[in-house]
C-alpha positions as CSV (number, residue, x, y, z in Angstrom):
1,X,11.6,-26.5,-4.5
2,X,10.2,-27.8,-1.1
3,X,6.9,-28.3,-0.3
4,X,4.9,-25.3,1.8
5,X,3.5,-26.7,5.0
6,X,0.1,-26.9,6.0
7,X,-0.9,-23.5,6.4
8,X,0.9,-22.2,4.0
9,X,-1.1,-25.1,1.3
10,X,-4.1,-22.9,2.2
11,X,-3.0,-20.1,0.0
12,X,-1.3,-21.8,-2.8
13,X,-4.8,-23.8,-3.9
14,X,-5.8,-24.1,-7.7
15,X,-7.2,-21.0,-9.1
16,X,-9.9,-23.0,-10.9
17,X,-12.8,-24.7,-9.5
18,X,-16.2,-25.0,-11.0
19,X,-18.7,-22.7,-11.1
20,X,-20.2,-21.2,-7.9
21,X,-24.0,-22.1,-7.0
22,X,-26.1,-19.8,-6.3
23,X,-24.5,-17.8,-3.1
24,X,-24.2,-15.2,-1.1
25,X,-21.6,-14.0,-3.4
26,X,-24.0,-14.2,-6.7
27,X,-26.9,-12.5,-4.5
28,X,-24.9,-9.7,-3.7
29,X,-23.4,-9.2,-7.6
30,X,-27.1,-8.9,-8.4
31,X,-28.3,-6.9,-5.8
32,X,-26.8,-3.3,-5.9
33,X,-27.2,-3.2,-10.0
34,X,-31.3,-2.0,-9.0
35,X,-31.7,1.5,-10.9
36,X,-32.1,3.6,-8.2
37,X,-28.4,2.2,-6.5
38,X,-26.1,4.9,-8.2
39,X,-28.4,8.2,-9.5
40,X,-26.7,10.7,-12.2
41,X,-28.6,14.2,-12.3
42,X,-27.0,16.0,-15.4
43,X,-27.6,19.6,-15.2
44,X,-27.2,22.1,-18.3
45,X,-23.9,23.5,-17.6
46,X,-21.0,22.1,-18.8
47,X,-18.5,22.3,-15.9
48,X,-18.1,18.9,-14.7
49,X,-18.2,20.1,-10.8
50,X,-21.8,20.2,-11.9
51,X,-22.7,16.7,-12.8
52,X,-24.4,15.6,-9.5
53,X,-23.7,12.3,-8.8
54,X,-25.0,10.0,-5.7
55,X,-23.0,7.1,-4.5
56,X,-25.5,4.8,-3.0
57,X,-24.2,3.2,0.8
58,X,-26.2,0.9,0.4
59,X,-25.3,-0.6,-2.3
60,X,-21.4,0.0,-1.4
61,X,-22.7,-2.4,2.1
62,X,-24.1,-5.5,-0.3
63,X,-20.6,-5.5,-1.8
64,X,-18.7,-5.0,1.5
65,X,-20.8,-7.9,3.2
66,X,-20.4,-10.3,0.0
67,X,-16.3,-9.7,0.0
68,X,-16.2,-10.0,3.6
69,X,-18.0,-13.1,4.1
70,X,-16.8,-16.5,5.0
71,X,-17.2,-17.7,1.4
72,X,-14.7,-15.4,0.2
73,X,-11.9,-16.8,2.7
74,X,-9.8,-14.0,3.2
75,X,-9.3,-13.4,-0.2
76,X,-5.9,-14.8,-0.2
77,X,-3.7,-14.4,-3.0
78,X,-3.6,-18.1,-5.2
79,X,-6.2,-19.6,-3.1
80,X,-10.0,-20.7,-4.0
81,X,-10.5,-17.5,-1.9
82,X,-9.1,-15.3,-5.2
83,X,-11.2,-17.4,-7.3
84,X,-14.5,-16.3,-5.5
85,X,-13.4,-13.2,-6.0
86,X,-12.5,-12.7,-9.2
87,X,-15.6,-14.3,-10.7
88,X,-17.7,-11.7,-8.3
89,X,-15.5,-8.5,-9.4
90,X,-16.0,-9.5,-13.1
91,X,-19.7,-10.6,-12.8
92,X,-20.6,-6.7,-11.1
93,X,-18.2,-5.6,-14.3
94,X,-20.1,-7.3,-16.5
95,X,-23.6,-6.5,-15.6
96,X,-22.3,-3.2,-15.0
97,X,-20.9,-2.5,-18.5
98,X,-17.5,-1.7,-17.8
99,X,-15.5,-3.0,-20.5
100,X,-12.4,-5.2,-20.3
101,X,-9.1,-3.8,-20.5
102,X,-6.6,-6.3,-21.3
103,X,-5.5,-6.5,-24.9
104,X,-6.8,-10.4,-24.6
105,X,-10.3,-9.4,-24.0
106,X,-10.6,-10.1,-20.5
107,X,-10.5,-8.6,-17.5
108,X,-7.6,-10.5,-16.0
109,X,-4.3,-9.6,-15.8
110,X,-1.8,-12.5,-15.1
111,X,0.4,-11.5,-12.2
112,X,3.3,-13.9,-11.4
113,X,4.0,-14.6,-7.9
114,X,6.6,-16.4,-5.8
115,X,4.9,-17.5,-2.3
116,X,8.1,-17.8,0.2
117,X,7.9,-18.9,3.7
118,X,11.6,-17.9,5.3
119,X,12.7,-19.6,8.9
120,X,15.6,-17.2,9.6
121,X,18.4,-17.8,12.4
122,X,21.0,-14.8,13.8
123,X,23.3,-14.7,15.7
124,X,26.2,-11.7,16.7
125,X,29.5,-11.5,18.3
126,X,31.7,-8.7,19.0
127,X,35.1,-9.0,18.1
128,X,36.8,-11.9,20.0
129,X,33.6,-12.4,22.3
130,X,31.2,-14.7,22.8
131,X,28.6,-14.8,20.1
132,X,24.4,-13.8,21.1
133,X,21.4,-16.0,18.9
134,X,18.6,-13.8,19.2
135,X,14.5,-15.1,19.1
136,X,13.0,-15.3,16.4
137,X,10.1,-13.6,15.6
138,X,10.8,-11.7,18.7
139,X,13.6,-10.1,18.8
140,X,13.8,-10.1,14.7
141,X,12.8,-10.7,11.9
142,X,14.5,-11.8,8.6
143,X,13.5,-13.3,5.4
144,X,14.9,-14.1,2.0
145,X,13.2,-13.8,-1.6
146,X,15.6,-16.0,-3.1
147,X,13.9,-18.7,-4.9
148,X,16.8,-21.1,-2.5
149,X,16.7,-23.6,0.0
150,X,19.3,-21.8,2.3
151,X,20.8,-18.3,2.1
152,X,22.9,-17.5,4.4
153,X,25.2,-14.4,5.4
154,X,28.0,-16.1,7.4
155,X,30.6,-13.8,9.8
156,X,29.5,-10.2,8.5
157,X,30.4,-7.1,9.2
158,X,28.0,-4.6,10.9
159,X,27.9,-1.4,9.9
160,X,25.4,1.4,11.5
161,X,25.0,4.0,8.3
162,X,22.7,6.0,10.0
163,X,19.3,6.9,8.8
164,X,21.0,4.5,5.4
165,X,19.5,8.1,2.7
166,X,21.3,9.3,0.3
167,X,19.2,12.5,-0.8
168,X,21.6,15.9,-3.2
169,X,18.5,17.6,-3.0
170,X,19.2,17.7,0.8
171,X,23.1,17.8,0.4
172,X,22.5,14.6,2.8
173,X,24.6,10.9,2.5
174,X,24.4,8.6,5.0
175,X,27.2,6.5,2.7
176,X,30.1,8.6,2.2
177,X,31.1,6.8,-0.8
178,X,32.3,3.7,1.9
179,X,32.5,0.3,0.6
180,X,29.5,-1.6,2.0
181,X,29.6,-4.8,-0.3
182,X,28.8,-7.9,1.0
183,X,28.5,-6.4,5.2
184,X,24.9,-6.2,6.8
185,X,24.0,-2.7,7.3
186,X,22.1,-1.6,10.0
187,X,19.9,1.5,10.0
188,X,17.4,4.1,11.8
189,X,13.4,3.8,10.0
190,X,11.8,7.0,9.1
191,X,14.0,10.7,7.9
192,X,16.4,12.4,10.0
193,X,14.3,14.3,12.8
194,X,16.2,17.6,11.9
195,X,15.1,20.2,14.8
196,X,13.9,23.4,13.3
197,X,16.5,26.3,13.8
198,X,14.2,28.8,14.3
199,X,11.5,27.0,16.3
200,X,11.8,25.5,18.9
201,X,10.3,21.7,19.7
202,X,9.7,21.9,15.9
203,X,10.7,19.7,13.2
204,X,12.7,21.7,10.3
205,X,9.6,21.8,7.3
206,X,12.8,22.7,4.6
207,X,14.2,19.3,5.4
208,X,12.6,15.9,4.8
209,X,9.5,17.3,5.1
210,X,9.6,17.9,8.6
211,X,6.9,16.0,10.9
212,X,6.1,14.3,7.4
213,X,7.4,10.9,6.4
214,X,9.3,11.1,2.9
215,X,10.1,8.9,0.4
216,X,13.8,7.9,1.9
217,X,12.0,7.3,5.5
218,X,10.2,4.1,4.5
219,X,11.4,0.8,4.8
220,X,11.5,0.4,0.9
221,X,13.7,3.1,0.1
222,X,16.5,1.9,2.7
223,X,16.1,-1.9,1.3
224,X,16.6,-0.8,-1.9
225,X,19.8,1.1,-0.6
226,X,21.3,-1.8,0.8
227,X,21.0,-3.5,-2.7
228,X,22.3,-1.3,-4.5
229,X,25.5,-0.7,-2.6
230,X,25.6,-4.7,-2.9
231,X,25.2,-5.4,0.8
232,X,24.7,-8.6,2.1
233,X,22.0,-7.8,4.5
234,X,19.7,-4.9,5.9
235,X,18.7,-4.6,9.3
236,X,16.2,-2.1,10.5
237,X,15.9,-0.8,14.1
238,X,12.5,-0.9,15.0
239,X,10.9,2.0,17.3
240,X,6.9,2.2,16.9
241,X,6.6,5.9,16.9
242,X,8.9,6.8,13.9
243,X,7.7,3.5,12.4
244,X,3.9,4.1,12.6
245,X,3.4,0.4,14.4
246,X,4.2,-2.1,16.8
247,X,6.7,-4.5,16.5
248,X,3.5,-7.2,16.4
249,X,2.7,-5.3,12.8
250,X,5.9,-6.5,11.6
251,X,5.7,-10.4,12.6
252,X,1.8,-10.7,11.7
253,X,2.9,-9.3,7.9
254,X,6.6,-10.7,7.3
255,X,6.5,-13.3,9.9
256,X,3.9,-15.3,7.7
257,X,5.5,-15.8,4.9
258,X,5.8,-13.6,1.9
259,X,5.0,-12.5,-1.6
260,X,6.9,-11.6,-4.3
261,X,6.6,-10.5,-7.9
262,X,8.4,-14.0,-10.0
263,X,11.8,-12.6,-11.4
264,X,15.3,-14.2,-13.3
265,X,17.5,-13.4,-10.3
266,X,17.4,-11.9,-7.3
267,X,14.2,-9.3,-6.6
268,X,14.7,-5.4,-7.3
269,X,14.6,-3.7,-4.2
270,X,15.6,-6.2,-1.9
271,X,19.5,-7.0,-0.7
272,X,19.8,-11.1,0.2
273,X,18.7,-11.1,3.5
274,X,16.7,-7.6,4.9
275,X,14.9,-8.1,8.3
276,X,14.3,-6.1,11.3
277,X,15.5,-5.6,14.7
278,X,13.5,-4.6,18.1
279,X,15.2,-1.7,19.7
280,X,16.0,-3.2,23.0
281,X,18.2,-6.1,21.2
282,X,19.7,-3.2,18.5
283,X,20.7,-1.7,21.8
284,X,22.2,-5.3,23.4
285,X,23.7,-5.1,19.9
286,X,25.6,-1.1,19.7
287,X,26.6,-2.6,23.4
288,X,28.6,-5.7,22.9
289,X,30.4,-3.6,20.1
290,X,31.0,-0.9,22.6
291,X,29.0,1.7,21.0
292,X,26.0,3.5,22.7
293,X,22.7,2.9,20.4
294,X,21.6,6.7,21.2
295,X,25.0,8.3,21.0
296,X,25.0,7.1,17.5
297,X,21.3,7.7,16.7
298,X,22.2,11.7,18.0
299,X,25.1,11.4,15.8
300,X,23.1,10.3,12.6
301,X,21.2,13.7,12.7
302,X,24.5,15.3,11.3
303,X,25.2,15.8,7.2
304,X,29.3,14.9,8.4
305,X,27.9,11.6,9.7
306,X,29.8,8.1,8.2
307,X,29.3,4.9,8.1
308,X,30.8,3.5,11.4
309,X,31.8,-0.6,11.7
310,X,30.5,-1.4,14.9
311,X,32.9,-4.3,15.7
312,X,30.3,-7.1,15.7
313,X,29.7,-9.8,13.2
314,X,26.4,-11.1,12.3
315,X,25.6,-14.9,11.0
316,X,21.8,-15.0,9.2
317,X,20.6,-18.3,7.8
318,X,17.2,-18.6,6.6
319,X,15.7,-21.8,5.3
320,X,13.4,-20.8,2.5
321,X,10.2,-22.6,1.1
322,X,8.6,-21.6,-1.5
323,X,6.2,-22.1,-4.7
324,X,4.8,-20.7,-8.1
325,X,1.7,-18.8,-7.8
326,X,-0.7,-17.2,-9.8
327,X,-2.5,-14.2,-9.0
328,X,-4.2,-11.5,-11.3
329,X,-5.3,-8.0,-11.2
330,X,-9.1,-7.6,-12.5
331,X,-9.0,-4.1,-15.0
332,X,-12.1,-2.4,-16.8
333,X,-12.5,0.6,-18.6
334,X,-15.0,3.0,-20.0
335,X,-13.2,4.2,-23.3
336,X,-12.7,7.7,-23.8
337,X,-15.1,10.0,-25.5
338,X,-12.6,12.6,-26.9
339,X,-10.4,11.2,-29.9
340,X,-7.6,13.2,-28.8
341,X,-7.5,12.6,-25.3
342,X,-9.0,8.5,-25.3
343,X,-5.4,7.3,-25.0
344,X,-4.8,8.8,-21.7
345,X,-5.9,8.0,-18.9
346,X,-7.6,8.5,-15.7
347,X,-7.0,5.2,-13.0
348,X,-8.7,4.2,-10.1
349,X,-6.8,1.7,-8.1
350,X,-8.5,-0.8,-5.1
351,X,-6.8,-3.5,-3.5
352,X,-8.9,-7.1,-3.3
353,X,-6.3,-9.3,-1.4
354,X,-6.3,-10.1,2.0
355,X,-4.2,-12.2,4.6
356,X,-6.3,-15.5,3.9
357,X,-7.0,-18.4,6.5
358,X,-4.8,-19.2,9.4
359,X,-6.1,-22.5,10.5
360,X,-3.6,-22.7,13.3
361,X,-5.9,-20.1,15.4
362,X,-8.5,-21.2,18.2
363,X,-11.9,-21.6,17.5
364,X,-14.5,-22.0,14.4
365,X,-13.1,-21.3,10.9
366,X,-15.2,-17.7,11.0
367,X,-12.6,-17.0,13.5
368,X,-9.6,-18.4,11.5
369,X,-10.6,-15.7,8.4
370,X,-9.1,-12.3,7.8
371,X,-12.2,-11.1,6.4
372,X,-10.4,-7.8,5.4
373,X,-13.9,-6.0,5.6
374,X,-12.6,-2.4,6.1
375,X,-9.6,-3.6,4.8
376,X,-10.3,-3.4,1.9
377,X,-13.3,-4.7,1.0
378,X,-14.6,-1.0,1.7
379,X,-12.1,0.6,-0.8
380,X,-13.5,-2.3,-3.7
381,X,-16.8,-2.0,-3.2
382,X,-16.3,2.3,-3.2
383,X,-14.2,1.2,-6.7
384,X,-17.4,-0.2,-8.1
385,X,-19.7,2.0,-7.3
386,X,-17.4,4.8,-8.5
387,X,-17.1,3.0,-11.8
388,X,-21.1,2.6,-12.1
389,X,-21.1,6.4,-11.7
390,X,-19.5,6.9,-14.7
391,X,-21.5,4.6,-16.7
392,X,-24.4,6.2,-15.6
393,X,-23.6,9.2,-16.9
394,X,-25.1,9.9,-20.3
395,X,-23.0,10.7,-23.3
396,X,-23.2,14.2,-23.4
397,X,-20.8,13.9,-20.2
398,X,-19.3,10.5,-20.9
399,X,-15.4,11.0,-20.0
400,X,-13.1,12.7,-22.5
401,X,-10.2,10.4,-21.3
402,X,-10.1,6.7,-20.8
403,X,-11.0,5.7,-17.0
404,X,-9.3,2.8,-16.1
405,X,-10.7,0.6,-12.7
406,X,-7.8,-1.7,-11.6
407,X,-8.5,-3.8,-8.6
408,X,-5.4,-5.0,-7.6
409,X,-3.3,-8.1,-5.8
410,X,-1.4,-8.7,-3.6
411,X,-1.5,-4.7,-2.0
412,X,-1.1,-6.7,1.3
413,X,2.5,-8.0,0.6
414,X,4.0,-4.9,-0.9
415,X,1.8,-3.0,-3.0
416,X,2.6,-6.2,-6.1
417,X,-0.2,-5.8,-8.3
418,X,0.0,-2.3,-8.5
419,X,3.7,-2.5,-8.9
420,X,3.2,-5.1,-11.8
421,X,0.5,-2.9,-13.4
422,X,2.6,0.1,-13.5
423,X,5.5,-2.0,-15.2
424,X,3.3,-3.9,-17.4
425,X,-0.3,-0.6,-17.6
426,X,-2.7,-1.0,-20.6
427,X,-1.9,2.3,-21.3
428,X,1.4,3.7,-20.9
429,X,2.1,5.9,-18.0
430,X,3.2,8.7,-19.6
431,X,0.0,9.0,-20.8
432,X,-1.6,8.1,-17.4
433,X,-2.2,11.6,-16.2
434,X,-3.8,10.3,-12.6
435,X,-4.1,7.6,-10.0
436,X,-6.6,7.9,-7.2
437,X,-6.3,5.2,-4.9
438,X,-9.2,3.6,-2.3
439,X,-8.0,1.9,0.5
440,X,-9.6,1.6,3.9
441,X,-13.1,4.0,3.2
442,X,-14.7,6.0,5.8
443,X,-17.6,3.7,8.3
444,X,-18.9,5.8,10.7
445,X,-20.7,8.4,9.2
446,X,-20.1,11.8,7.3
447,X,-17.7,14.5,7.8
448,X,-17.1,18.3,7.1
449,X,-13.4,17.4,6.7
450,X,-11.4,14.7,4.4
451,X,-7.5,13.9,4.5
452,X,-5.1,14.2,1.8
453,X,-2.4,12.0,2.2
454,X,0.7,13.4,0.3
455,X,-1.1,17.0,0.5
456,X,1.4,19.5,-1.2
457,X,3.1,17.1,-4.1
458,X,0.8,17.7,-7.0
459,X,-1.4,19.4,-8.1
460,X,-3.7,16.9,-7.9
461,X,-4.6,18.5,-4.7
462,X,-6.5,21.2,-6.4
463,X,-8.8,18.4,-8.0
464,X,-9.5,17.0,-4.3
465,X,-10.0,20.8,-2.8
466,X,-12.5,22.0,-5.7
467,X,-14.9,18.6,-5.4
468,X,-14.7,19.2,-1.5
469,X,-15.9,22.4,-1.9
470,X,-18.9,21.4,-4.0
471,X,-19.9,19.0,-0.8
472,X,-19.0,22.2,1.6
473,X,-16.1,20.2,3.1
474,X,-12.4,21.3,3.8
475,X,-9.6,19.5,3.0
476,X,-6.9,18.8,5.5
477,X,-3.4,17.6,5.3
478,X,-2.4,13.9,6.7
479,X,-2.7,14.4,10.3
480,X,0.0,11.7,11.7
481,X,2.3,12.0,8.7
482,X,5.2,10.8,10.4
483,X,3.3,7.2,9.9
484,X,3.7,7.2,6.1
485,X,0.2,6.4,5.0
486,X,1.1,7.6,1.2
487,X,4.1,5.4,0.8
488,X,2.2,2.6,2.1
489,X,-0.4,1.7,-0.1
490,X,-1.3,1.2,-4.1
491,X,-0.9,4.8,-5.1
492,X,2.6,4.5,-4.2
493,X,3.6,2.5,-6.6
494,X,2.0,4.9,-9.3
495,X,3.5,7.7,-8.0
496,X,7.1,6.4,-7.9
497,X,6.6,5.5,-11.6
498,X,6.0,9.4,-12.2
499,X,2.4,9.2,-11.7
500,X,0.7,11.9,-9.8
501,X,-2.0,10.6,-7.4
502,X,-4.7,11.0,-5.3
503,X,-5.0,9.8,-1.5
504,X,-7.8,9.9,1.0
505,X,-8.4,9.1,4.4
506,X,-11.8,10.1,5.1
507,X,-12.4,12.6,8.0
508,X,-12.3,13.2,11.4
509,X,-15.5,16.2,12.2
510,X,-18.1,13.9,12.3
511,X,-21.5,15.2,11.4
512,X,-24.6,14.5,13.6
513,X,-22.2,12.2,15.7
514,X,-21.0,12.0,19.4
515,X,-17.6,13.6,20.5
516,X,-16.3,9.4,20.5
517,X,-16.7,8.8,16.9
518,X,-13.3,10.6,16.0
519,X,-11.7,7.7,17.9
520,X,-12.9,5.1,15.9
521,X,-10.3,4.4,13.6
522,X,-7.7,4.9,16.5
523,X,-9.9,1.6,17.8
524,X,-10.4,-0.2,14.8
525,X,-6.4,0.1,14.0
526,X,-5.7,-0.9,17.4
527,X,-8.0,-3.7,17.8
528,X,-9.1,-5.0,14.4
529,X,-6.8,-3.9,11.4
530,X,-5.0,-6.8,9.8
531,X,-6.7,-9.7,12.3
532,X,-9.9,-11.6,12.0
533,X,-11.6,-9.0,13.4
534,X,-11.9,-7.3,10.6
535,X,-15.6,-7.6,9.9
536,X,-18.5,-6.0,8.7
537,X,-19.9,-4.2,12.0
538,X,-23.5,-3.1,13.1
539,X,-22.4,0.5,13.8
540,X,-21.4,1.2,10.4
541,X,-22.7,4.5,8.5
542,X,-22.0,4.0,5.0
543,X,-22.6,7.8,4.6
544,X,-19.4,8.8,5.1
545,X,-17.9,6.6,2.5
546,X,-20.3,7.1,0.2
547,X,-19.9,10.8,0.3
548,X,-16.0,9.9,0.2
549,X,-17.0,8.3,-3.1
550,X,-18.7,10.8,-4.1
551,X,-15.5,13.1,-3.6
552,X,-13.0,10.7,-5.8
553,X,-15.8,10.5,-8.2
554,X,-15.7,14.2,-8.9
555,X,-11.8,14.5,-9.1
556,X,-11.4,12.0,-10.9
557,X,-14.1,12.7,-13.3
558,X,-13.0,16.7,-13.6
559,X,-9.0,15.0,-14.5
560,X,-10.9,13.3,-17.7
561,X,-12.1,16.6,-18.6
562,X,-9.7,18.7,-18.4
563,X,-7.0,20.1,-21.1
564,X,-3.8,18.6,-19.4
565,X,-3.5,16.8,-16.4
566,X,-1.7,17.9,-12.8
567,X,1.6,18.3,-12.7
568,X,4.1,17.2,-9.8
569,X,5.1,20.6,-7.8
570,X,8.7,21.7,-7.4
571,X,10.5,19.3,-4.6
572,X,8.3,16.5,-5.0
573,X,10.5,13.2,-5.4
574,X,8.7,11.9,-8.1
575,X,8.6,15.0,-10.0
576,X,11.9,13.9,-11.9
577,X,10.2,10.5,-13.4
578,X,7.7,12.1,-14.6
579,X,9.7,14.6,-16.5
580,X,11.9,11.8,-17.7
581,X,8.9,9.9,-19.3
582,X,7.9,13.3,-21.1
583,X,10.9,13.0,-22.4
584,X,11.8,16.6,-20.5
């Protein structure tokens, strides 16, 4: 095992130091637990749309500033930054009176973790030319979650396999049945663009979802692909639009070194070497092979498409360092009420991690922090003020089902807590009947509107559209869906495991606020998101998430009460899971 450098030390610290003195940190644990922070107005009707319950911004801000601050440092995965943390999500738990979950006692769920910091080299040559090194992290990126101090995939074959999905319910295979072990595949992100036949300038809604991103569009899905069909390598051509980012997203996240959960073997999900390529080098690439990048791309949105050797070999070498790490997921619960439905289970999901310190950037160490204050301190702090809702409730409406409160690691590096909780949950998933995720809440005020992510897969949505209605808001579906946003964070991983989910995004019609607001999360994602200028900002209105919170709250709360949970809808991918775990 070799030794992480410098930077990389910074997030691979002991978990346990001594006990903090009174901070910031303890200040703000005690601060929001005053009576009048969370307010539960029980009325005489039973229906639980009726239980009025207030989310307090206020209170949601104390946490928000307290995660965000310099004493937290990033809340890095493994470093004294998780510490802080932890001890702060368990203190408001405590004083709260949300109970433990884990079958220990605690609250802390042991999450193994492999830190791995990849140096990658490529290089390409067509047949009987001269061979091409491309720049790393500019031209590609590549990395290795092989616990080794070199992998390398020496002299292999390229082969374009299109948009790399094999989906029957589509009558769509990108493979043909072609032989694919041990060559480097290259591939399109995102579905086939399939043009509508009977509109024109539209995307065909009957396939792939259309405008939406699916499933077999994410960068996940085609990894996984490539493993399975034993490939050596996975290379993914970039293009920002169809991808949902820049190219910069892509060497900020895996260009720093990344996270894994601790397996015998190589990881699930991921071939040898994956890694991604810009588009103007995939198109120096399709060239030296004589091929033409968009001939090929055009010829991809065809269900007769193969697999087609594009007479290049690649060489990828990636020196690997790497270490042990120990990170946990922090899980309460309020038990259920109902002694037939206590052993399922309502979960609400929050991601605590963030990207750290980078001590190599300019300036004071405030400026060498990803404070990850919308991201996600926002989401934790709605979590806990969610979960305080439900514990202010008196018994007469205390939740039929368990509620579970999972804040979760390592979100930032692949969604691994949640993906460890869901193969390791306290209680099983077939008895989990929902997941409602929080992740990145609402700042700038209220709205009439809120955004389902994933609108149309379960009928979960009815749950999100009935407590909208009792605020007089609409619900709208995910406005840029080509970018994903469902596959891409916690509730992912719960929904791939059969799960059904729920996903917000907050609003865009802004009450009370001036045409601009709209565009704030455009500037905040362009500007801030996933750098150090992620920070608690004097223009906040913690309205808006608090009346976000308010909205979970409420479908959450009317999934406890009800007979049976939602159900998956007809041509939802995860519909088949779930069926399997029923044992259907």
């Amino acid at each position: 095992m070799i030794t992480p450098s410098r930077p990389v030390q910074a997030f691979l610290l002991a978990l346990f130091i001594p006990a903090m003195t009174p901070t910031l940190a303890q200040a703000a644990v005690a601060a929001p637990l005053v009576a009048h922070s969370v307010r539960a107005e029980p009325r005489a009707e039973a229906r639980p749309e009726t239980a009025a319950v207030k989310i307090d911004g206020a209170a949601m801000l104390r946490h928000v500033q307290a995660l965000a601050s310099d004493e937290f440092e990033g809340r890095a995965p493994g470093s004294r930054g998780e510490t802080v943390t932890l001890n702060y999500l368990q203190d408001v738990f405590k004083k709260t009176g949300i109970a433990p979950a884990m079958p220990d006692g605690g609250y802390l769920q042991n999450v193994p973790m492999l830190y791995m910091q990849s140096t990658p080299s490529l290089s390409y040559a067509p047949v009987g030319g001269k061979s091409v090194t491309l720049a790393y992290p500019d031209d590609f990126i590549a990395w290795s979650m092989r616990a080794e101090r070199k992998v390398s995939v020496a002299n292999s074959e390229l082969v374009f396999v299109g948009y790399g999905v094999t989906a029957p319910e589509f009558q769509w295979d990108d493979y043909k049945g072609a032989d694919l072990k041990g060559k480097t595949l290259v591939m399109l992100i995102n579905d086939p663009p399939l043009p509508d036949p009977k509109k024109k300038g539209k995307l065909d809604d009957a396939m792939f979802g259309g405008a939406a991103m699916t499933y077999y569009g994410r960068w996940t899905y085609k990894f996984a692909m490539a493993a399975k069909l034993g490939a050596a390598g996975a290379l993914i051509v970039h293009e920002t639009k169809p991808a949902g980012y820049p190219f910069d997203v892509m060497r900020n996240s895996f260009g720093r070194g990344n996270y894994g959960i601790k397996v015998k073997g190589d990881t699930p999900g991921l071939p040898p070497v994956p890694g991604w390529l810009s588009l103007a080098r995939a198109r120096d690439l399709f060239k030296a092979g004589g091929h033409d990048f968009d001939a090929l791309k055009k010829a991809a949105l065809s269900r007769d498409f193969k697999p087609v050797p594009l007479g290049v070999t690649a060489s990828i070498a990636v020196a690997n360092a790497w270490g042990d790490m120990a990170s946990h997921n922090v899980v309460g619960k309020i038990d259920g009420s109902d002694p037939k439905l206590k052993d399922e289970a309502v979960v609400y999901t929050a991601h605590w991690d963030h990207f750290g310190i980078d001590d190599t950037l300019p300036g004071p160490r405030s400026k060498q922090i990803f404070h990850g204050a919308l991201d996600n301190a926002t989401g934790v702090a709605a979590l806990l003020e969610i979960a305080r809702a439900y514990k202010a409730l008196p018994p007469a409406r205390a939740p039929k089902r368990t509620v579970l409160f999972v804040l979760t690691t390592g979100e930032e590096r692949g969604q691994l807590g949640a993906q460890f909780y869901t193969r390791h949950p306290v209680l099983p998933l077939a008895k989990t009947v929902l997941s409602i995720n929080l992740d990145g809440m609402n700042v700038w005020g209220k709205t009439r509107d809120v955004i389902l992510s994933g609108h149309g897969k379960s009928a979960a949505d009815d749950l999100v559209m009935a407590a909208a209605k009792q605020q007089g808001r609409i619900v709208k579906p995910e406005m840029h869906a080509e970018s994903g946003m469902f596959y891409r964070g916690d509730q992912f991983e719960f929904a791939r495991a059969g799960v059904p989910v729920i996903f917000t995004q907050g609003g865009v019609d802004y009450i009370g606020k001036p045409p601009g607001q709209a565009g704030k999360l455009a500037q905040y994602t362009a500007h801030d998101y996933h750098t150090v200028n992620d920070t608690v900002q004097p223009d906040w209105d913690m309205a808006g998430a608090a009346q976000d919170a308010e909205l979970l709250f409420h479908a959450g709360y009317r999934a406890a009460q009800e007979a049976s949970g939602p159900q998956w809808k007809a041509g939802a991918e995860f519909k088949a899971v779930r069926e399997a775990a029923a044992g259907k």
